[in-house]
C-alpha positions in Angstrom: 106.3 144.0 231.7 105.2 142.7 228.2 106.2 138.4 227.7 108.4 138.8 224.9 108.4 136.4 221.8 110.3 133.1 222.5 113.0 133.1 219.4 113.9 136.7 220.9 114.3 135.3 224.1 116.9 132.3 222.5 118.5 134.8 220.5 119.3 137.0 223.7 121.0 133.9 225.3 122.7 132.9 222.0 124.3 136.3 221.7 125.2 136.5 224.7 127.3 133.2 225.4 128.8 134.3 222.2 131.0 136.0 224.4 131.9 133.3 225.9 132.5 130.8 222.7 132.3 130.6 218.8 129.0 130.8 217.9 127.9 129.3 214.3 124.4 129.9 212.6 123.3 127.9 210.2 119.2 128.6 209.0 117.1 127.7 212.6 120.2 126.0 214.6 123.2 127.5 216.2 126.5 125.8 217.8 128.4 127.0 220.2 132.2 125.5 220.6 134.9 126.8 223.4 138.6 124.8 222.7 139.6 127.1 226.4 136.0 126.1 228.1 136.2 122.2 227.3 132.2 121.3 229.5 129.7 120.9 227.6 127.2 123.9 228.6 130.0 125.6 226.4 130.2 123.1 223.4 126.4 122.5 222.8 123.8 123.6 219.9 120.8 124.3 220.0 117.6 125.1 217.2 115.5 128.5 217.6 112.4 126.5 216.0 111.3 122.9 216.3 111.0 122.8 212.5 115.2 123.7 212.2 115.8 120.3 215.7 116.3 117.2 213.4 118.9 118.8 210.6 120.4 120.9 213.4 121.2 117.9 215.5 122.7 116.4 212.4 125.1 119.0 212.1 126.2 119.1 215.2 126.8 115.1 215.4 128.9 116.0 212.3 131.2 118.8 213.8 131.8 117.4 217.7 131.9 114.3 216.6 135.0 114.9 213.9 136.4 116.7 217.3 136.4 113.1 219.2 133.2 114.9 221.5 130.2 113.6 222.2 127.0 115.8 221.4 124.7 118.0 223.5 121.6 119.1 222.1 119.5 121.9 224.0 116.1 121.8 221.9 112.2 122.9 223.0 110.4 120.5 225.4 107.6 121.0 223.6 108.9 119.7 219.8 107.3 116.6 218.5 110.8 115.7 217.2 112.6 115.2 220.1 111.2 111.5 220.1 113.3 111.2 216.7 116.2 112.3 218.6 115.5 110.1 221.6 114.9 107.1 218.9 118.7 108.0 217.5 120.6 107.7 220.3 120.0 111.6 222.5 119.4 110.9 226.3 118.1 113.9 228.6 121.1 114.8 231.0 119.3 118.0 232.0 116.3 120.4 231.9 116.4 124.7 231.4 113.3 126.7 232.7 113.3 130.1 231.4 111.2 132.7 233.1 110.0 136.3 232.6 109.8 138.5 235.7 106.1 139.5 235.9 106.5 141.1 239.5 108.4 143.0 241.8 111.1 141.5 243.9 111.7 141.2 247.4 112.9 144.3 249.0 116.3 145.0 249.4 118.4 146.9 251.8 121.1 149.3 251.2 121.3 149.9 247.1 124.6 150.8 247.6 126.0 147.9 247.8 125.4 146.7 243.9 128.7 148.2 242.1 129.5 148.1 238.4 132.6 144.8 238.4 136.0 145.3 237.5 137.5 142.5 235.8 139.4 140.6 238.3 136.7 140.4 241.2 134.1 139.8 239.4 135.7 136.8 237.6 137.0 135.1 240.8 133.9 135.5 242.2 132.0 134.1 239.8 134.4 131.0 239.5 134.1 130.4 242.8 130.2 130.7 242.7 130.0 128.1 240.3 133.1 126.3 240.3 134.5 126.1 244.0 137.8 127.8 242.9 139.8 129.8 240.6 141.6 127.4 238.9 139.9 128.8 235.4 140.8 132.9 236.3 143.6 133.0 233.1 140.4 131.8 230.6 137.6 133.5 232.1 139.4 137.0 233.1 139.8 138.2 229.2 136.8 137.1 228.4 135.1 139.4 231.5 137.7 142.4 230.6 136.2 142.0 226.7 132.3 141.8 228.2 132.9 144.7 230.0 134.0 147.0 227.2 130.5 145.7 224.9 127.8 148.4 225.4 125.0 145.6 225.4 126.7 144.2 228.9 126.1 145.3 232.5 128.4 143.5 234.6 127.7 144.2 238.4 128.9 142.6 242.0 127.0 142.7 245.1 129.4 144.0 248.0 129.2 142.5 251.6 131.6 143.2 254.7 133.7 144.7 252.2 134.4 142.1 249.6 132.5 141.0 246.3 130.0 138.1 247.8 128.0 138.1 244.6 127.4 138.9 240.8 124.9 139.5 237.8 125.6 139.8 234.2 122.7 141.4 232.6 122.7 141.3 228.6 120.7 143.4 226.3 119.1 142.6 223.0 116.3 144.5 221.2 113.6 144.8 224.0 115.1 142.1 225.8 116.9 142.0 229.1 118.2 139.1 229.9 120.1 137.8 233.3 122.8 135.5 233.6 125.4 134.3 235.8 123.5 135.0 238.9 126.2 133.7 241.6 126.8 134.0 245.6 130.0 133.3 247.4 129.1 129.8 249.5 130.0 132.0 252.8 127.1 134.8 251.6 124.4 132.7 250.9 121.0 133.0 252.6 122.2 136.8 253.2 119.6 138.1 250.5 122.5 138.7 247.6 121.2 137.3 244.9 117.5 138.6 245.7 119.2 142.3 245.4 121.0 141.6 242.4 117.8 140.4 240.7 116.5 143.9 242.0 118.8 145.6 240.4 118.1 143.8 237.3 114.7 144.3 237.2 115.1 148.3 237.7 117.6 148.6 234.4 114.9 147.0 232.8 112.1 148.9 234.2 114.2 151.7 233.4 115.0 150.5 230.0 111.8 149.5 228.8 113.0 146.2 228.1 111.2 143.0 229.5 113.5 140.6 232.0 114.0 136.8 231.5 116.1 134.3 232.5 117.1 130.5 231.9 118.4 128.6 234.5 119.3 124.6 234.4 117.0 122.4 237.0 120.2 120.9 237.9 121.2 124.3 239.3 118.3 124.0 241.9 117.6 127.8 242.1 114.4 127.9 240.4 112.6 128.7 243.6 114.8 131.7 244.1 113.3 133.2 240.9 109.9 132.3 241.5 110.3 133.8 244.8 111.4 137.1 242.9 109.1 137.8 240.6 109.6 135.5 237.6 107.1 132.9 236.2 107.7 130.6 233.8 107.6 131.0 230.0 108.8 127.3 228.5 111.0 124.7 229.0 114.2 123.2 227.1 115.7 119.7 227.4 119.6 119.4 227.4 119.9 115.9 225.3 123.4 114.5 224.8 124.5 112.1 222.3 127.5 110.0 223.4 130.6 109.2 220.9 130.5 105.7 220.1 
């Protein structure tokens, strides 16, 4: 698979968390705000250049801050202005690798036990993935039932003993595939789920002709899963946040 170009990478994860929350575009930045999805991951911008970082940034102070929030910043690792930012208050709360799959991944066993989701299982599962419990199933379960109905969306589950133990959301943008939401139940992991999910992926892109990448937070501690699978690394982001005085 080709290495895409890096803005169509960050446009492939703008558009596609722009299912999840109001996304605004102003020139080289973007902001994403969520008054249902109140953490930060879902009230963050974000510039698709280093030139667009400083102004961007600006703007966003502007609009979170008028909303009594502090602000989080996601911005290239490599820009010379994130010392600017640094120097004005922004303090790294996180990192995001993002990766292309160069390889094949692991085999897998049975393919029959990837299924297209249906709303209500593949939400609890994912909340449960990621949050420990449910409690969020009447914000995230529209949201699912409207990405399932958007033609650029594969939502799928990974069936074990007869119950959804993990699941994938794969989003598609011109030559782009990209993954997100990679999730295992805490009883299924270590059982290979996520390893055949990523599979899966990486066949509807082969099939596609489309290349595979992914971002993933270091905080998440899964980049060794990816590596393991066939993705190598691209670049890096820095999650800044900028606390309301």
């Amino acid at each position: 698979m080709r290495v895409p170009e890096r803005r169509a990478v960050e446009l492939n994860e703008v558009s596609w968390w722009s299912r999840w929350a109001r996304l605004v575009r102003r020139g080289d930045g973007y902001l994403l705000s969520s008054d249902a999805l109140r953490e930060p991951f879902f009230n963050r911008a974000g510039a698709l250049t280093c030139r667009g970082t400083a102004g961007t940034a600006e703007w966003a102070e502007r609009y979170f801050g008028g909303s009594g929030m502090s602000t989080t910043f996601v911005a290239f690792a490599s820009c010379a202005s994130l010392d600017l930012l640094r120097s004005s208050g922004y303090m790294q709360v996180d990192r995001m690798n993002v990766l292309v799959s160069k390889g094949p991944t692991k085999e897998v066993g049975d393919e029959r036990g990837t299924v297209r989701a249906s709303p209500g299982s593949w939400t609890a599962a994912y909340l449960r993935s990621f949050y420990g419990d449910e409690e969020l199933t009447g914000t995230v379960e529209p949201i699912v039932a409207s990405i399932l109905k958007d033609r650029a969306a594969t939502l799928l589950e990974r069936r074990a003993g007869g119950e959804t133990a993990g699941v994938i959301a794969l989003f598609r943008t011109r030559g782009v595939l990209g993954v997100y939401c990679v999730g295992t139940l805490p009883e299924h992991r270590r059982q290979g789920i996520a390893t055949a999910l990523l599979a899966k992926a990486r066949q509807v892109a082969e099939n596609e002709g489309r290349s595979l990448v992914l971002q993933t937070l270091a905080s998440e501690g899964a980049i060794q899963l990816y590596l393991d699978n066939g993705f190598e690394p691209m670049y890096d982001k820095v999650v800044l946040e900028k606390r309301l005085k």
